[in-house]
C-alpha positions as CSV (number, residue, x, y, z in Angstrom):
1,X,-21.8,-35.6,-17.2
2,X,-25.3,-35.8,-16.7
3,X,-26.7,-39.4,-16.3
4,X,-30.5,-40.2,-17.3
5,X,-32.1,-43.5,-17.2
6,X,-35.1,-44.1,-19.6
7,X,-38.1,-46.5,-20.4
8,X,-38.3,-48.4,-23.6
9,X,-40.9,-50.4,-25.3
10,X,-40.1,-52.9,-22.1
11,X,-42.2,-50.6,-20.5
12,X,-45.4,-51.7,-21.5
13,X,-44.8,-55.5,-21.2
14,X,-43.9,-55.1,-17.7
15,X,-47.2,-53.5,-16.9
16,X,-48.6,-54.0,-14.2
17,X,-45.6,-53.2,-12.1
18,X,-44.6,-50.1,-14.4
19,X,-48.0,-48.1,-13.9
20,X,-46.8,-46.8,-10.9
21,X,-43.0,-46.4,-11.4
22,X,-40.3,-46.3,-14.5
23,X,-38.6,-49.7,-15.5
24,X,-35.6,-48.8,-13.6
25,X,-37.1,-48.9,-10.2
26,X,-38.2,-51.8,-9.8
27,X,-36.2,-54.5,-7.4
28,X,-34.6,-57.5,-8.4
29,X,-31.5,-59.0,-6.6
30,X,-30.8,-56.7,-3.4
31,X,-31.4,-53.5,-5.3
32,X,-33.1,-51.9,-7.7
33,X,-31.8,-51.0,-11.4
34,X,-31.3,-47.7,-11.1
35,X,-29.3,-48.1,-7.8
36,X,-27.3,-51.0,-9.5
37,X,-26.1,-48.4,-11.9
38,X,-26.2,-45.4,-9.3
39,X,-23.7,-47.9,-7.1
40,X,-21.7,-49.4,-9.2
41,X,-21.1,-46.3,-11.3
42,X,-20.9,-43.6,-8.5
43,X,-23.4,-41.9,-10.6
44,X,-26.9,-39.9,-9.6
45,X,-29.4,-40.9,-12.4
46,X,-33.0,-39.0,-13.3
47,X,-35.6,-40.6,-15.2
48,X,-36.9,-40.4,-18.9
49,X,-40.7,-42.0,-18.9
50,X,-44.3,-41.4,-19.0
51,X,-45.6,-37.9,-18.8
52,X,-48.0,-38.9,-15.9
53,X,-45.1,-40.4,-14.1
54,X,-42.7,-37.3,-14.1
55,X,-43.9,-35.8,-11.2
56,X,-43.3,-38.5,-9.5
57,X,-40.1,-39.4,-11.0
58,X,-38.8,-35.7,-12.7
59,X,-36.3,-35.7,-15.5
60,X,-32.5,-33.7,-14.7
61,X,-31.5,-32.2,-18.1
62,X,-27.4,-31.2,-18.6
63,X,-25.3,-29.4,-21.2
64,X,-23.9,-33.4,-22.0
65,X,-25.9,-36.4,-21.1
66,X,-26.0,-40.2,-20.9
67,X,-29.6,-42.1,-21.5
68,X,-29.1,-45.3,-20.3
69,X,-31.5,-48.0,-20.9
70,X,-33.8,-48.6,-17.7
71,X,-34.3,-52.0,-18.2
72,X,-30.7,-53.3,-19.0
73,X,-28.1,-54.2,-15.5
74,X,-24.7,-52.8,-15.5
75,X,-21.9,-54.7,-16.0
76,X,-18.0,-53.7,-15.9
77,X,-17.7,-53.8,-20.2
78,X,-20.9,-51.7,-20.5
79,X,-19.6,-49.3,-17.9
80,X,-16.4,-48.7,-19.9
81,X,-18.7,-48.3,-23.1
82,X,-20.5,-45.8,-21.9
83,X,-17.5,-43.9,-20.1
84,X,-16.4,-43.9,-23.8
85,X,-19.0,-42.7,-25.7
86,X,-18.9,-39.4,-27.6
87,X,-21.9,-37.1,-28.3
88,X,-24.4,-38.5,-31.1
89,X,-23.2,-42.1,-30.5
90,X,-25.0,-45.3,-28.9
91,X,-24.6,-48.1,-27.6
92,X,-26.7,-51.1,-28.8
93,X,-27.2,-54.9,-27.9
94,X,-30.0,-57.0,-27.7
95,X,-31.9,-55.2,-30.2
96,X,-32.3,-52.1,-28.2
97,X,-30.3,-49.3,-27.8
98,X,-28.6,-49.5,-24.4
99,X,-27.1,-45.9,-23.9
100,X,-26.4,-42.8,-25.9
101,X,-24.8,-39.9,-25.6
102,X,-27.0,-36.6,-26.5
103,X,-26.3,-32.5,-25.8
104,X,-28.8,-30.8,-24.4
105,X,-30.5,-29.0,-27.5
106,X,-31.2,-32.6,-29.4
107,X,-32.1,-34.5,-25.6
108,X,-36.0,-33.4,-26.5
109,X,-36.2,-34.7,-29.4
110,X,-34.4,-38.1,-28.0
111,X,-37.3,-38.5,-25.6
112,X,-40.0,-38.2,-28.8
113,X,-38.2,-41.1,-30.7
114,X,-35.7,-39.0,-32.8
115,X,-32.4,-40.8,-33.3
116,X,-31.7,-39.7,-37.0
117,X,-27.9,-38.7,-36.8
118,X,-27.0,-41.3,-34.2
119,X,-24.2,-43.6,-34.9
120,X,-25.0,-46.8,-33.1
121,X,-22.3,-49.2,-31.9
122,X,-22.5,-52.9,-30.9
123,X,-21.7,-53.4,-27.5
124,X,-19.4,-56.5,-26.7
125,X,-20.9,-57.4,-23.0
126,X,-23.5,-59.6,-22.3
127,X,-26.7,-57.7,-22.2
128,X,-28.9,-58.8,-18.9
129,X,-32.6,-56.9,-20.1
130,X,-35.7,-57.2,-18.4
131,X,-38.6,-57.3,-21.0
132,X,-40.9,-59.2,-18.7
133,X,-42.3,-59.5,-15.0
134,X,-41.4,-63.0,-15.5
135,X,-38.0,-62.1,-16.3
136,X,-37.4,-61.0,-12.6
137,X,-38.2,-64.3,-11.6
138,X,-35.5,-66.4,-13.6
139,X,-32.6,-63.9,-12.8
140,X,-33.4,-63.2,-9.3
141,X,-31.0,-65.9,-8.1
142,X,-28.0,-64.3,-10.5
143,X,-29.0,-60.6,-9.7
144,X,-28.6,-61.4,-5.8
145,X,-25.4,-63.4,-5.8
146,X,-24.2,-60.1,-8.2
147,X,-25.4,-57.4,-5.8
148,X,-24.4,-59.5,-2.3
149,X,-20.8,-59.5,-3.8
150,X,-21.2,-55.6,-4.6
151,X,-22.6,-54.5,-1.5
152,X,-20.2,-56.5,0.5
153,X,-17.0,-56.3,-1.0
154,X,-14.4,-55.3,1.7
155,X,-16.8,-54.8,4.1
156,X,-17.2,-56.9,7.6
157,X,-20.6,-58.6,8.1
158,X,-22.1,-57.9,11.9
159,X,-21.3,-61.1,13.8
160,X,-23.9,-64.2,13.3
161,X,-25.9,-64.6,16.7
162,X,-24.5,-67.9,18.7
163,X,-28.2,-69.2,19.0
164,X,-28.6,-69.3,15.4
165,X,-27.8,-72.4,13.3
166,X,-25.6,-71.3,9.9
167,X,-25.0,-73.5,7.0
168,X,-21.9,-71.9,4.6
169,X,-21.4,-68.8,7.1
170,X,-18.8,-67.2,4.9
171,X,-22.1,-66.5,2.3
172,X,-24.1,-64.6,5.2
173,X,-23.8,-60.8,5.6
174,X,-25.8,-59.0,8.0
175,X,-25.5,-55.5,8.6
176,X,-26.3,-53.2,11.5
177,X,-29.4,-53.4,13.6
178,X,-30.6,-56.3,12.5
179,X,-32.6,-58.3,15.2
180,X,-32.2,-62.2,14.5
181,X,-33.5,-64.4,16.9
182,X,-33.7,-68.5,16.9
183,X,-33.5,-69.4,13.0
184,X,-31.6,-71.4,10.4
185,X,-29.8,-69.5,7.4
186,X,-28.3,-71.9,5.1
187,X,-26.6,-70.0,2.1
188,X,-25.2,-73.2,0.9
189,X,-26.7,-73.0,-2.1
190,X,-26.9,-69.1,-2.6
191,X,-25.8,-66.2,-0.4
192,X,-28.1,-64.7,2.0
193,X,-28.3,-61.2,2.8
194,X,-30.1,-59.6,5.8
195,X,-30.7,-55.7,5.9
196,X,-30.3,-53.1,8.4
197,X,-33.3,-53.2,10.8
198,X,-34.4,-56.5,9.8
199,X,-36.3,-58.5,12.2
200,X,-35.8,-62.6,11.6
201,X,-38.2,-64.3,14.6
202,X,-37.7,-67.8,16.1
203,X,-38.3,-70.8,14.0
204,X,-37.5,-68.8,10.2
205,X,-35.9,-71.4,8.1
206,X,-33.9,-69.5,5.1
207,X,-32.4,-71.4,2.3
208,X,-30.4,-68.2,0.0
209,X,-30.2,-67.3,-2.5
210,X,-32.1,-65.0,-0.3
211,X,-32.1,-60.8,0.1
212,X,-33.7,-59.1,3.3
213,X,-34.3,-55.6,2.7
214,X,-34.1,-52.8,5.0
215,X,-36.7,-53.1,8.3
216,X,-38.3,-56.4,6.5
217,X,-40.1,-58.9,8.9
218,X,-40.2,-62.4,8.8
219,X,-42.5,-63.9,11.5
220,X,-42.5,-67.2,13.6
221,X,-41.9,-70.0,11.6
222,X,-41.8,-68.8,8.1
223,X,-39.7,-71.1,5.3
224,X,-38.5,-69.1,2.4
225,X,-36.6,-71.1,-0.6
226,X,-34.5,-69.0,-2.7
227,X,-34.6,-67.4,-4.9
228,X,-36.1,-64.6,-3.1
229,X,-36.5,-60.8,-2.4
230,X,-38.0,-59.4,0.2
231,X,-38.1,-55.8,-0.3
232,X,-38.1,-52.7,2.6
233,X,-40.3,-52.7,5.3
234,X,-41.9,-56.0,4.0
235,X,-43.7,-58.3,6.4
236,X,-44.1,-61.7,5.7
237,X,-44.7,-65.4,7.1
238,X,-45.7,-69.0,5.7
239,X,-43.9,-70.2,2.7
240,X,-42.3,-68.5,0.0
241,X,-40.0,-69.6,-2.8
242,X,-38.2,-67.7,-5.6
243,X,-40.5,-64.6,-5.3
244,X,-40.3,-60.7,-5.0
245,X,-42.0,-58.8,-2.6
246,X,-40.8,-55.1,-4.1
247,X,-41.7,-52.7,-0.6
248,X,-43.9,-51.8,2.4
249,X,-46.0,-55.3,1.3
250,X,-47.4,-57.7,3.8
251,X,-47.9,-61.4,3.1
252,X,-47.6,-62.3,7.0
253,X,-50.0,-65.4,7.4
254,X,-49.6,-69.2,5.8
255,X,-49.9,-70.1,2.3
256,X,-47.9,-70.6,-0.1
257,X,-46.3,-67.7,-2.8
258,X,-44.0,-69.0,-5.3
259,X,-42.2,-67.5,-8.6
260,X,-44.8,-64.4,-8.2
261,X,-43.7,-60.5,-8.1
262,X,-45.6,-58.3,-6.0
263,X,-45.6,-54.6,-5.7
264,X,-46.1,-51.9,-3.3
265,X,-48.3,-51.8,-0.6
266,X,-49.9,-54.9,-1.1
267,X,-51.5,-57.0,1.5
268,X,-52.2,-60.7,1.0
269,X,-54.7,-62.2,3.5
270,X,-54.3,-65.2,5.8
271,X,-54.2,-68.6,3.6
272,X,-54.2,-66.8,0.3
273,X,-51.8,-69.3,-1.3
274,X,-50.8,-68.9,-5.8
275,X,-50.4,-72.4,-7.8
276,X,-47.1,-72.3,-10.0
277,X,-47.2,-74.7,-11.8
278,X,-49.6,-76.5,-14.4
279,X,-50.5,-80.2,-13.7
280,X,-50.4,-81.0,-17.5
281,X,-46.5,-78.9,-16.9
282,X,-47.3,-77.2,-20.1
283,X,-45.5,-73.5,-20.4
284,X,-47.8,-71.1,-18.3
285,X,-49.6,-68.0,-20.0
286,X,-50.2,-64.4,-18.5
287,X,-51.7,-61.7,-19.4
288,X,-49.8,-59.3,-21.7
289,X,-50.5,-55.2,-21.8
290,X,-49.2,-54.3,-24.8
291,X,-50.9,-57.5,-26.9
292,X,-53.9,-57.3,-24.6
293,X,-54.1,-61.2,-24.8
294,X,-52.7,-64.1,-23.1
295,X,-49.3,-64.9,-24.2
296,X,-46.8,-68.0,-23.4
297,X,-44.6,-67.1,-20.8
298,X,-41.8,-69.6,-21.9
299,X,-42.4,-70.4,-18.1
300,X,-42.9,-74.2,-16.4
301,X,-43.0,-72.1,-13.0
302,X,-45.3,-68.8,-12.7
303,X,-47.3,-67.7,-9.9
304,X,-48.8,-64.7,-9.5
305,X,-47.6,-60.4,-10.8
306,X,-49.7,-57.9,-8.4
307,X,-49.6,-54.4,-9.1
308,X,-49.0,-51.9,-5.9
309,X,-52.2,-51.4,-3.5
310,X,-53.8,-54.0,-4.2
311,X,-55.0,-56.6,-1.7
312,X,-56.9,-59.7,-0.9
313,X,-59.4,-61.4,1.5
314,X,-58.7,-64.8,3.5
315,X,-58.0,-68.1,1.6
316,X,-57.9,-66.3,-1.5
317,X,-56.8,-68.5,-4.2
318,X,-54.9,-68.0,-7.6
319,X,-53.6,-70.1,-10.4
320,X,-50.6,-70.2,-12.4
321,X,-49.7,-66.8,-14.5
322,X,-52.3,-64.9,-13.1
323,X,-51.8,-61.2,-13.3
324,X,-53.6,-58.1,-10.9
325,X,-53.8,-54.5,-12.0
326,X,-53.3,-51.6,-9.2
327,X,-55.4,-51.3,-6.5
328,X,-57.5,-53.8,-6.8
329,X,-59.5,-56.1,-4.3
330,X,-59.6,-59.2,-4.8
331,X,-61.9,-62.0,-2.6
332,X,-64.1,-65.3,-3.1
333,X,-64.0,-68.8,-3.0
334,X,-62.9,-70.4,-5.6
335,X,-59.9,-69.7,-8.4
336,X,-59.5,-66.0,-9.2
337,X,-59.8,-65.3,-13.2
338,X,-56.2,-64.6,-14.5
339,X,-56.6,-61.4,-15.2
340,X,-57.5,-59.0,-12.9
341,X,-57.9,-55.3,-14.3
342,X,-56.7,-52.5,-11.6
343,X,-59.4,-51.1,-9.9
344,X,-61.7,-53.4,-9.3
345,X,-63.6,-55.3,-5.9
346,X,-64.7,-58.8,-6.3
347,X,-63.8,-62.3,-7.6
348,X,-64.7,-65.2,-9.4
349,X,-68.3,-64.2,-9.6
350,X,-67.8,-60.7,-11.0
351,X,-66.0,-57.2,-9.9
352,X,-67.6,-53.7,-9.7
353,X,-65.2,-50.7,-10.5
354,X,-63.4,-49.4,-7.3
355,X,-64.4,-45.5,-6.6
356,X,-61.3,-43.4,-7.0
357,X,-61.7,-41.5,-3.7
358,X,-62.3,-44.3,-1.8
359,X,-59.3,-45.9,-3.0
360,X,-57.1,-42.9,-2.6
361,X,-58.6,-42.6,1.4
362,X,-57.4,-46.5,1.8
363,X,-54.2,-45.9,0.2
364,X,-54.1,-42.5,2.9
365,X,-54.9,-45.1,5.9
366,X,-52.4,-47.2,4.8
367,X,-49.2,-45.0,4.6
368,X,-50.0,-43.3,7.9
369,X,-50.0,-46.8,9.7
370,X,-46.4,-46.6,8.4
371,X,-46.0,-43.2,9.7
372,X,-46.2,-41.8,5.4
373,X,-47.9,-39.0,4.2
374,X,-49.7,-39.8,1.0
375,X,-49.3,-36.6,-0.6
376,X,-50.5,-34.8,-3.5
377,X,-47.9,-36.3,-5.9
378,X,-49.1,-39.9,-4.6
379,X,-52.7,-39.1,-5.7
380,X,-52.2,-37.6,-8.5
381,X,-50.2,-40.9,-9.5
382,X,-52.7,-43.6,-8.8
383,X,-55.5,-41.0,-10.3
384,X,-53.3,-41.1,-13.7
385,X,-53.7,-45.1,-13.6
386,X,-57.2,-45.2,-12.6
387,X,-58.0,-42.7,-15.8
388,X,-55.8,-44.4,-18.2
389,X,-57.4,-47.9,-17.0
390,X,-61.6,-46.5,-17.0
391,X,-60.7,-43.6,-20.1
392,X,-58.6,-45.9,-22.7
393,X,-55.8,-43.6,-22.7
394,X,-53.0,-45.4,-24.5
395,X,-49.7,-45.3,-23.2
């Protein structure tokens, strides 16, 4: 059987994140959603999305084949659903269909929005989907506890260091390599779990729930509050709390990040610090893609949703719900606006455009510091955002 995953309308909504990758990779818990599925299933998965995105993220076509829903989490009922389904039928829950089984000569016309002859059938599990970027926020704390007790099962943690003060022990898993020098890990409240290669330095406080991806960094001194993801090769210091840092990302000076999601390759400057939360504690509103307008969140705590590469300048400020494109820089005293297209260098006082080439030579500098080639494919993906952000191509 050949498993895809694909994008649905939740694509759109959870722009900015999704310019750059399909629904299912992005990070929330320990792993990402297609490797929840990939791991708990056994399974390899392709991807079904944007056009522009498929070189990146290329399509795997079989005689049989499973479309699972890139935004939905596993779970053991919906497993055993899928396992059963038969070709033409799907799975559906939450108002969206979930999976569906296709042959290969009607999988084309699947991916144009062709489901005449499908016999849909209601699932009876709980359906976890992730419309929103704010979404990732409130089941971050679930989605780590989940994927600790996954990755962990029947498996010995590396011993905790003698110099290092543990609260609730038994909830702390460390694996191999990691370097963890003169901290406190309390996973009283939530588990903690501390990636191979990961470098913890003197005076980190950690309250879990709390994931540390491969090779992450946390410097001197930093305090980070569950519930919190700190993605691969992420470097960060100060004080964070409920937040997602999805890769390669730097945040390593004070100031404060809370209930924020922040892609790829981003760097935020000393003292940039993000409000979450009103003073009048009214629901916080963000910018939406699809409605192009500012919607209510539903949210009494929302920082701030960055796109990958972009980046700001010292003591940068932003207030609650505010949303940045794709490589964008942003600097200035003063409260950012909450929205931020992608591609664009300024602040409060007004942004020029951001020249493509020069953006694609920073984006060059930054992957070789981390010993990366930025290759053709990578380009070609962030020249597919810029156009469809300065050329009003609809997605």
């Amino acid at each position: 059987m050949n498993y895809i995953l694909f994008d649905d309308y939740s694509r759109n909504n959870l722009l900015p994140l999704t310019f750059t990758r399909p629904v299912c990779d992005i990070r929330f818990g320990i792993l990402t959603i297609r490797e929840k599925w990939e791991k708990t299933m056994g399974i390899v998965t392709s991807t079904l999305t944007e056009e522009y995105l498929s070189e990146r993220f290329p399509i795997v076509k079989g005689a049989h084949n499973i479309l699972i829903n890139g935004s939905v989490s596993p779970t053991p009922q919906l497993i055993e659903e899928i396992k059963a389904l038969q070709p033409n039928e799907a799975i559906v829950g939450a108002d969206t269909i979930i999976a569906l089984h296709v042959i290969a000569e009607d999988l084309d016309k699947i991916g144009e929005g062709d489901t005449e002859g499908i016999v849909e059938k209601q699932t009876n599990s709980e359906v976890l989907k992730i419309t929103y970027p704010w979404d990732l926020v409130v089941h971050n704390n679930a989605a780590i506890s989940h994927d600790f007790r996954l990755l962990t099962a029947g498996r010995a943690s590396a011993p905790i260091p003698a110099h290092v003060r543990a609260t609730s022990p038994e909830n702390i898993f460390i694996e191999k390599g990691a370097r963890i020098e003169n901290v406190h890990l309390n996973a009283s409240d939530g588990p903690i779990y501390i990636g191979e290669n990961v470098h913890l330095m003197d005076g980190a406080k950690l309250r879990g729930a709390i994931a540390l991806c491969d090779s992450a960094i946390v410097k001197m001194g930093t305090n980070i509050y569950g519930a919190t993801t700190i993605g691969p090769h992420v470097k960060v210091g100060g004080e964070i709390e409920n937040s997602i840092l999805l890769a390669y990302s730097n945040k390593p000076h004070h100031g404060y990040l809370g209930h924020s999601v922040i892609g790829k390759w981003c760097n935020l400057a000393a003292g940039t610090t993000v409000a979450n939360l009103n003073n009048t504690y009214r629901n916080i509103r963000a910018w939406n893609y699809t409605q192009e307008r500012f919607i209510d969140t539903g949210m009494q705590f929302l920082g701030l949703i960055m796109g990958d590469h972009s980046k700001t300048g010292i003591n940068t400020m932003f207030n609650t719900g505010t949303v940045v494109g794709v490589n964008s820089n942003v600097f200035g005293a003063g409260y950012q606006r909450n929205f931020v297209p992608s591609f664009v260098w300024g602040g409060p006082t007004g942004f020029d455009s951001y020249d493509i080439n020069k953006a694609l030579e920073v984006a060059s500098y930054v992957y070789k510091r981390r010993g990366l080639d930025f290759d053709q494919t990578e380009k070609n993906l962030l020249t597919n955002v810029y156009n469809i952000t300065f050329n009003n191509i609809r997605l």
